[in-house]
C-alpha positions in Angstrom: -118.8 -139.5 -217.3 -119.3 -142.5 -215.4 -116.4 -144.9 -215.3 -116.3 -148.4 -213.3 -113.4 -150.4 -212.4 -113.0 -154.0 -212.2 -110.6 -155.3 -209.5 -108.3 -158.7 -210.8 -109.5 -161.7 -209.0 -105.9 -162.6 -208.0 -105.3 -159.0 -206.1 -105.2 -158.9 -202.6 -106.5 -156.4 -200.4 -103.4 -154.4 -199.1 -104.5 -155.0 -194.9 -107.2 -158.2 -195.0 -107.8 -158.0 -191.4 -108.3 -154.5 -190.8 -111.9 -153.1 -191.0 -112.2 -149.2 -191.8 -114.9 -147.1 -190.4 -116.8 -144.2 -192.0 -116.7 -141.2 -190.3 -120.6 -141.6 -189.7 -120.4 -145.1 -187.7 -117.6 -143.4 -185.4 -120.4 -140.2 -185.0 -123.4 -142.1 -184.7 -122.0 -143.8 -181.8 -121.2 -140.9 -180.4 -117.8 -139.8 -181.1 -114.4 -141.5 -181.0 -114.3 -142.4 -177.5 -117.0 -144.0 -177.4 -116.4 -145.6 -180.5 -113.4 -147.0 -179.4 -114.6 -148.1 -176.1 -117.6 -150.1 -178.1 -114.5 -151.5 -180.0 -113.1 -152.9 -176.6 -110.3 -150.4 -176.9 -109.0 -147.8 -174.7 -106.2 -145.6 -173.9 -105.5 -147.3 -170.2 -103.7 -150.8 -171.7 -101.8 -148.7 -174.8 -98.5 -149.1 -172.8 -99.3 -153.2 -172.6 -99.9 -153.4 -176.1 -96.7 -151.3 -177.4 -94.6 -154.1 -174.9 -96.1 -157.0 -176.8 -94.6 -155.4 -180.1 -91.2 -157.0 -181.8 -88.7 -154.1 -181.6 -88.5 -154.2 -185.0 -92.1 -152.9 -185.3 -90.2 -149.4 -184.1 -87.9 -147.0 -185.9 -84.7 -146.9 -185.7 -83.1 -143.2 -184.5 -81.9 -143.3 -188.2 -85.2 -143.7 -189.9 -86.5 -141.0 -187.1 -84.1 -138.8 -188.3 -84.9 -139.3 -192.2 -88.5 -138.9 -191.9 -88.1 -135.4 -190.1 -86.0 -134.7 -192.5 -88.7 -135.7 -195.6 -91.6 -134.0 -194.0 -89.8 -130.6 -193.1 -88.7 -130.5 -197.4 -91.7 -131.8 -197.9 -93.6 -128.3 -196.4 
């Protein structure tokens, strides 16, 4: 059974200005390290890029504390 799906023209893509990779780009350049580094990222300036984030890009001890909660019913 082959079914197709047509997409409304007036729906948005949920993240625009993200690009996903397959699983063979990231091997065929030679695993995720490298993949990354041909991306321009690395692990090195991680710390200088959480400081640029609004604090309200963070959870809250509150919402920590929920979503332990969820995942350890959820098991």
């Amino acid at each position: 059974m082959n079914k197709t799906s047509k997409l409304s023209e007036d729906l948005q893509p949920l993240f625009p200005n993200l690009k996903s990779y397959s699983i063979d780009e990231i091997i065929a350049a030679g695993g995720t390290t490298a993949f990354a580094n041909k991306l321009g990222k690395n692990f090195e300036n991680i710390e200088d890029r959480l400081k640029k984030l609004p604090q309200d890009s963070f959870l809250t001890d509150e919402e920590v504390a929920e979503a332990i909660k969820t995942l350890n019913q959820s098991k």
